[in-house]
Backbone as JSON, one array per atom type, in Angstrom:
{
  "sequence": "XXXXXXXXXXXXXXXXXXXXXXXXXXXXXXXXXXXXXXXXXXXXXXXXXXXXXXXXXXXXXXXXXXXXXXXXXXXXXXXXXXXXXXXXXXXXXXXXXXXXXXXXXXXXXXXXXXXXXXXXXXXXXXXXXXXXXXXXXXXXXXXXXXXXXX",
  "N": [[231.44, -3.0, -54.73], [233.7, -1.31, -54.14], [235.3, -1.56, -56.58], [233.51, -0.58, -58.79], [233.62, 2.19, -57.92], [236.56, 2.53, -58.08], [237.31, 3.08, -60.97], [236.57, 5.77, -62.11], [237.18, 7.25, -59.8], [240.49, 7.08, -59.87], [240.68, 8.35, -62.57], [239.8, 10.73, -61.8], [241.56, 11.64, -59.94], [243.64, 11.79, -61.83], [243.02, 13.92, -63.59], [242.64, 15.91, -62.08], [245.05, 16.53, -61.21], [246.05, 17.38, -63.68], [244.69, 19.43, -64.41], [243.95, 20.53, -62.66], [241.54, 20.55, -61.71], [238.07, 19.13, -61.01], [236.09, 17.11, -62.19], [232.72, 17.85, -63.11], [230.81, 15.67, -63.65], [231.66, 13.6, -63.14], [231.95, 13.58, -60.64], [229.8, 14.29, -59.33], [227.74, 12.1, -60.01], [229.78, 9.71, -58.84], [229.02, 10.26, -56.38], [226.49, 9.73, -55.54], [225.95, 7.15, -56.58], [227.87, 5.88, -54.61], [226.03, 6.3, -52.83], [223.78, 5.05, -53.19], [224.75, 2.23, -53.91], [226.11, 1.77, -51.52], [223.51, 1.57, -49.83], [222.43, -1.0, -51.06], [224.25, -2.9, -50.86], [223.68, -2.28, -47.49], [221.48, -3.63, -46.89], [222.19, -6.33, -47.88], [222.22, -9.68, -46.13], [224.59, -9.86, -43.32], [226.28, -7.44, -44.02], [229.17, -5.47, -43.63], [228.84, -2.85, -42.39], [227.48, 0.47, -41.89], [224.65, 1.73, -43.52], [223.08, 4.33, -42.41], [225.83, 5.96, -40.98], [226.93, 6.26, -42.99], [225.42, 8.26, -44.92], [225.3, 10.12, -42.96], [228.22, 10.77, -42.72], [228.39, 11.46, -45.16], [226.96, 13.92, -45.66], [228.71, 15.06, -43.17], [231.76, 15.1, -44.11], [231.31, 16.71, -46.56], [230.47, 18.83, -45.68], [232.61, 19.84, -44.34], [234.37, 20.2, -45.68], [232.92, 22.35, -47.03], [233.06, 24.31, -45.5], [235.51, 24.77, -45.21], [236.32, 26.07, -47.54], [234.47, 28.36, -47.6], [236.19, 29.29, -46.0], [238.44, 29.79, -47.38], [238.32, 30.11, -50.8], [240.43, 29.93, -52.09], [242.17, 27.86, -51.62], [240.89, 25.15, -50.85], [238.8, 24.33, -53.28], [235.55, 23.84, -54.77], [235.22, 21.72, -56.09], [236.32, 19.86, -54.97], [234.62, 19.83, -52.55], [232.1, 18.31, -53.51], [233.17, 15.96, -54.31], [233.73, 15.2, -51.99], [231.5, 14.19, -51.07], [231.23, 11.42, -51.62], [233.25, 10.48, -50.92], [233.0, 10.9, -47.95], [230.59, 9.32, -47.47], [231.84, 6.58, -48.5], [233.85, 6.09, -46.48], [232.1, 6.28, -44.21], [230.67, 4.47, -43.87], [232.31, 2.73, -42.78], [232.2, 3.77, -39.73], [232.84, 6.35, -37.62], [235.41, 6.61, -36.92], [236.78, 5.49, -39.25], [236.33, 7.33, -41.04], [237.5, 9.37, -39.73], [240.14, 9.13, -39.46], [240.92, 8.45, -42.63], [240.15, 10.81, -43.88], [242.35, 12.78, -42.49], [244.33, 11.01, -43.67], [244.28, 11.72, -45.85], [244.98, 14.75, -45.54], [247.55, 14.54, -44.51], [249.08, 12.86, -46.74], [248.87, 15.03, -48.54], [250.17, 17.37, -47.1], [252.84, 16.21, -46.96], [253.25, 15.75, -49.46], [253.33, 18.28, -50.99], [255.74, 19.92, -49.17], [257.37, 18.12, -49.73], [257.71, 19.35, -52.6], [258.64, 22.25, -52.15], [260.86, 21.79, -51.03], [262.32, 20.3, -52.91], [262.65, 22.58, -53.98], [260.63, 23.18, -56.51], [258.5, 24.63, -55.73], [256.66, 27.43, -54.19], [255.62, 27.94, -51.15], [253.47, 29.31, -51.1], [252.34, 27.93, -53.69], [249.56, 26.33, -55.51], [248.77, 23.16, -55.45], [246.85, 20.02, -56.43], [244.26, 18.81, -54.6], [242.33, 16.32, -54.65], [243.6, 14.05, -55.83], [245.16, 13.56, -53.4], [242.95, 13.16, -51.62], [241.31, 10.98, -52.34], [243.72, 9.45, -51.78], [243.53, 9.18, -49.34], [241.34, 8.5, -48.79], [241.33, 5.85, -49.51], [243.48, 4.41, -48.34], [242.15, 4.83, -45.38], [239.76, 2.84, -45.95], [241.17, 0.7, -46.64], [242.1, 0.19, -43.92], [239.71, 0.14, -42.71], [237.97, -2.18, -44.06], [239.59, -4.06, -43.32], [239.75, -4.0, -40.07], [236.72, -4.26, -40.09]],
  "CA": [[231.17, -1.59, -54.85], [234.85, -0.21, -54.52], [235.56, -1.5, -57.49], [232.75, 0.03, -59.16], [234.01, 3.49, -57.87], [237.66, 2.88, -58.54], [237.63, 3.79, -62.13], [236.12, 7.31, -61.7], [238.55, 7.94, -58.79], [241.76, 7.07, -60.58], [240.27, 9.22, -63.45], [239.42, 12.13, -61.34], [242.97, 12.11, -60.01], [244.55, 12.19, -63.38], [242.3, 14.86, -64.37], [243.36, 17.02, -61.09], [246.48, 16.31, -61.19], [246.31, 17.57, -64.78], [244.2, 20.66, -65.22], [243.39, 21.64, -61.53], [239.76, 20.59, -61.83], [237.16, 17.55, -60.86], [234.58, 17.87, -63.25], [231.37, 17.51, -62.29], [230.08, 14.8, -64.62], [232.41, 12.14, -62.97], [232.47, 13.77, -58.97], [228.03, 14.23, -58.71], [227.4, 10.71, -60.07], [230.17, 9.33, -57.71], [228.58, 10.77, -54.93], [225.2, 9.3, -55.96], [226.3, 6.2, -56.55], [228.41, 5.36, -53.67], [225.18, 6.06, -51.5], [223.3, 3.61, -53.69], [225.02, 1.02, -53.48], [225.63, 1.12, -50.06], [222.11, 1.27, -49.42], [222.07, -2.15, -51.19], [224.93, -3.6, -49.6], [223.2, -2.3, -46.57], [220.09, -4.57, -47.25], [222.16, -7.84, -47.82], [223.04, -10.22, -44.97], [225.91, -10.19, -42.55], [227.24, -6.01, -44.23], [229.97, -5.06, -42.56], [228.84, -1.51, -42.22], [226.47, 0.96, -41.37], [224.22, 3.08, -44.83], [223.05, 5.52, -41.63], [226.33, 6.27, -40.54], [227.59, 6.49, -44.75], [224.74, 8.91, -45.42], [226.07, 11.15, -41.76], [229.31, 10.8, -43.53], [228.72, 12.09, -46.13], [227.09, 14.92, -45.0], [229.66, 16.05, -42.15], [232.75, 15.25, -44.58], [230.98, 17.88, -47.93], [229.68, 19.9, -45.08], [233.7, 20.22, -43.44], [235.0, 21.1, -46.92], [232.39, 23.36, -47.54], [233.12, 25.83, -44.48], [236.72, 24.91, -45.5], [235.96, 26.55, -49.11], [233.82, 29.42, -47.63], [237.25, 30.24, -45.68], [239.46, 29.93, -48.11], [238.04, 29.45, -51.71], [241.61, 29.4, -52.88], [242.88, 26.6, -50.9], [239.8, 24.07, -51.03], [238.01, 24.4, -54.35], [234.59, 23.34, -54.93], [235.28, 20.19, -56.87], [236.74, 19.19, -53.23], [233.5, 19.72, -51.7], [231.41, 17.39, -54.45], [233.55, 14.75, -54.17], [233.67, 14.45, -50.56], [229.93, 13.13, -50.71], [231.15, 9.79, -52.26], [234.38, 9.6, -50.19], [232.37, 10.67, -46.77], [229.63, 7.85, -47.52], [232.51, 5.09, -48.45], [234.73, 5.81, -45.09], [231.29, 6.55, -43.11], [230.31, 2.94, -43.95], [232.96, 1.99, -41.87], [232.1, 4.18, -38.9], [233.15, 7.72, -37.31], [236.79, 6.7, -36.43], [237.64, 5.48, -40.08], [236.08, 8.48, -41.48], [238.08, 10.5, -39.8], [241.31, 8.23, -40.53], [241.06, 8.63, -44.23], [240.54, 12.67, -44.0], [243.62, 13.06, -41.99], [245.66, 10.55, -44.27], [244.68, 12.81, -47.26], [245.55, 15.73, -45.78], [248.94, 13.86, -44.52], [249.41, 13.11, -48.03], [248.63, 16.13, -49.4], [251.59, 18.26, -46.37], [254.03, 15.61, -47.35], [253.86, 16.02, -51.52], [253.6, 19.88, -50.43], [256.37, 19.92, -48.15], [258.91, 17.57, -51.03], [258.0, 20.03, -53.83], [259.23, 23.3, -51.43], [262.1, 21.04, -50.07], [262.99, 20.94, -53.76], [262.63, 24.28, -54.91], [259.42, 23.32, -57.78], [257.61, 25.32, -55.56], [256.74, 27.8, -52.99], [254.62, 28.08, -49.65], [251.76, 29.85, -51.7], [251.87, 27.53, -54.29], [248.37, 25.51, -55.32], [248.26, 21.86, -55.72], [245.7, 19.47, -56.77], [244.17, 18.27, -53.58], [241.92, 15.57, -55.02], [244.48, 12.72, -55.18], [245.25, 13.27, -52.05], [241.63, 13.25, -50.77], [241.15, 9.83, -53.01], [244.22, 8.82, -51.45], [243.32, 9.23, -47.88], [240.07, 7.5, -48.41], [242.0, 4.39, -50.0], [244.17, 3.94, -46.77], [241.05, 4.75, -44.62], [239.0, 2.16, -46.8], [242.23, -0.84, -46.47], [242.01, 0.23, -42.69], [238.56, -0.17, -42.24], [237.55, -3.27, -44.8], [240.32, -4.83, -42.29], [239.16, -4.08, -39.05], [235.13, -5.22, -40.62]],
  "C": [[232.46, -0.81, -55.07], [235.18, -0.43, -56.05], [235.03, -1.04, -58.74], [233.11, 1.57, -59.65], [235.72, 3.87, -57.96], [237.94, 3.6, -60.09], [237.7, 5.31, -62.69], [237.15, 7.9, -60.82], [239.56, 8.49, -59.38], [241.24, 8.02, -61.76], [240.33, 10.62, -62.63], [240.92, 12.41, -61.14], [243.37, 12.33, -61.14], [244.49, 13.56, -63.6], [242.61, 16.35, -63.25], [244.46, 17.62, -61.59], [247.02, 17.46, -62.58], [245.95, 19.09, -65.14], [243.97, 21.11, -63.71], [241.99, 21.31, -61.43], [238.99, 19.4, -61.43], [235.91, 18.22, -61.35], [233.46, 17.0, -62.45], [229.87, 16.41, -62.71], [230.49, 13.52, -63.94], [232.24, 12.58, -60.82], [230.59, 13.7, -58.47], [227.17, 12.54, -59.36], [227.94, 9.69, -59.44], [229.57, 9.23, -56.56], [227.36, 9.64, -54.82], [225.32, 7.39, -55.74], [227.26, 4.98, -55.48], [227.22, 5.24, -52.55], [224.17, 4.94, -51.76], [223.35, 2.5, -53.89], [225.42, 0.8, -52.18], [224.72, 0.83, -49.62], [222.3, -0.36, -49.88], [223.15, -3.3, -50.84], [224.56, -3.62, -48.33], [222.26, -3.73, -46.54], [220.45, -6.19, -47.86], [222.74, -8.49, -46.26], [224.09, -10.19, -44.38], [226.93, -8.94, -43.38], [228.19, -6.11, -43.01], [229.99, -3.14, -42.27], [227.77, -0.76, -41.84], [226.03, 2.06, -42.62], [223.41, 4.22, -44.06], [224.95, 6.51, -41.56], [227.22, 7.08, -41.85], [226.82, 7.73, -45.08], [225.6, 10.35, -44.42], [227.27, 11.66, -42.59], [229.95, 11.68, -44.27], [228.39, 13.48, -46.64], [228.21, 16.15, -43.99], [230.99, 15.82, -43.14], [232.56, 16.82, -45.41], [230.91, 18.96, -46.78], [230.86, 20.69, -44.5], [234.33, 20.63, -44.64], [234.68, 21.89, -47.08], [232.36, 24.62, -47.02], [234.58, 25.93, -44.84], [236.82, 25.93, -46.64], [235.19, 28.0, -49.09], [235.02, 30.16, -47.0], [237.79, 30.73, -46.31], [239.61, 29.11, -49.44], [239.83, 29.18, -52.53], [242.48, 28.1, -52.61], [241.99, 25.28, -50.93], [238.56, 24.82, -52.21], [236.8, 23.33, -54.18], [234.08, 22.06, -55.39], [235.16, 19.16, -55.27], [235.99, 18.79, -52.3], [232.32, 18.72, -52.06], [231.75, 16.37, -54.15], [234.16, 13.87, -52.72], [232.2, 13.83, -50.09], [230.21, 11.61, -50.93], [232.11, 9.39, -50.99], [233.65, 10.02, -48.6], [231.35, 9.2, -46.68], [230.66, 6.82, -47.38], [233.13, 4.77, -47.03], [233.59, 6.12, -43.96], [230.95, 5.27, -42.77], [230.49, 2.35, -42.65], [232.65, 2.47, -40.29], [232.82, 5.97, -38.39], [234.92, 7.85, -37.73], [238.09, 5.99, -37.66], [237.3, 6.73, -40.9], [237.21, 9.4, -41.3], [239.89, 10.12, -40.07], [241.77, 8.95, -41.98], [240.83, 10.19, -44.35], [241.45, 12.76, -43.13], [244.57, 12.58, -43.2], [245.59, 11.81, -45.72], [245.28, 13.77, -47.38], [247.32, 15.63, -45.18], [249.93, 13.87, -45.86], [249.74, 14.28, -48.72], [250.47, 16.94, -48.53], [252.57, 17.98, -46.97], [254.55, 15.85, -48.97], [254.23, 17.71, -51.34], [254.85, 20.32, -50.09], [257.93, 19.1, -49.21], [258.75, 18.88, -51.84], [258.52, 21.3, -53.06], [260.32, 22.84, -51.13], [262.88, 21.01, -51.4], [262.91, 21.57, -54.99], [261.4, 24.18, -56.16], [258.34, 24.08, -57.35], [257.14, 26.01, -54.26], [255.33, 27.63, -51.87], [252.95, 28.28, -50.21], [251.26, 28.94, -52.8], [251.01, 26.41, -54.49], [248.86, 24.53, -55.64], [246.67, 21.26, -55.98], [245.33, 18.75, -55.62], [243.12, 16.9, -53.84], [242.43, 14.54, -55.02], [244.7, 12.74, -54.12], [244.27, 12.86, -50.98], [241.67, 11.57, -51.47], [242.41, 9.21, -51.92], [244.37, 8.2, -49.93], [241.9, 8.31, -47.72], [240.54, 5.81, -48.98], [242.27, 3.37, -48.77], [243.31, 3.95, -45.86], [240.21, 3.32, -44.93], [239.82, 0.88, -46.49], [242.16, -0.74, -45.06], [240.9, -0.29, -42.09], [237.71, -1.47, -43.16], [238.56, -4.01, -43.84], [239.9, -5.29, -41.54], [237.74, -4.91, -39.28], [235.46, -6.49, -40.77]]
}
């Protein structure tokens, strides 16, 4: 299955990275698709995961962007909120405590690239980034954390 949803990922980043945007052709069929095949990973022998706890997931991740986004549409864009259905389901799989793993490391990620480009001078305090790789990248490390532990 990850490898399924790697191609789309690495795409979406690019496409952040690039224009500011996660289109919605590649982030609502993600979503879709990560819960569908868990379901059928669910339903073979000896899973190492849970397609209740993926579905929860993927709910309370979209649902924690989405009050994030009603605070402060300038800081968490809507793309952000789409494509946390796929990456809540994949790190829900694993359970609560990689879930919340992989949304910390993103936004780890995210301070630290933040935090170099102010450190030198390409950019200030107010200025936006693409938070999408970073969200992809936090569910990666969540995802190598928790395919481990399983």
């Amino acid at each position: 299955m990850w490898l399924l949803l790697t191609p789309p990922a690495v795409v979406l980043a690019a496409v952040d990275f690039a224009v500011m945007r996660l289109p919605d052709v590649l982030t609502l069929p993600m979503g879709a698709a990560s819960l569908a095949l868990l379901g059928v990973a669910a339903a073979l022998p000896e899973h190492g995961g849970s397609w209740t706890t993926a579905g929860l997931g993927a709910l309370v991740l979209s649902g924690g962007y989405f009050v994030l986004f009603l605070i402060n549409p300038n800081g968490m864009a809507f793309g952000d909120v789409k494509l946390a259905v796929a990456l809540g389901a994949v790190l829900g799989w694993y359970g609560w405590g990689i879930l919340l793993l992989g949304t910390f490391a993103g936004f780890v990620f995210a301070a630290v690239y933040g935090g170099w480009l102010v450190a030198v001078r390409k950019a200030g305090r107010r200025t936006a980034i693409a938070f999408g790789p970073f969200l992809l990248g936090g569910t990666f490390a969540g995802l190598l954390l928790g395919a481990y532990a399983a």
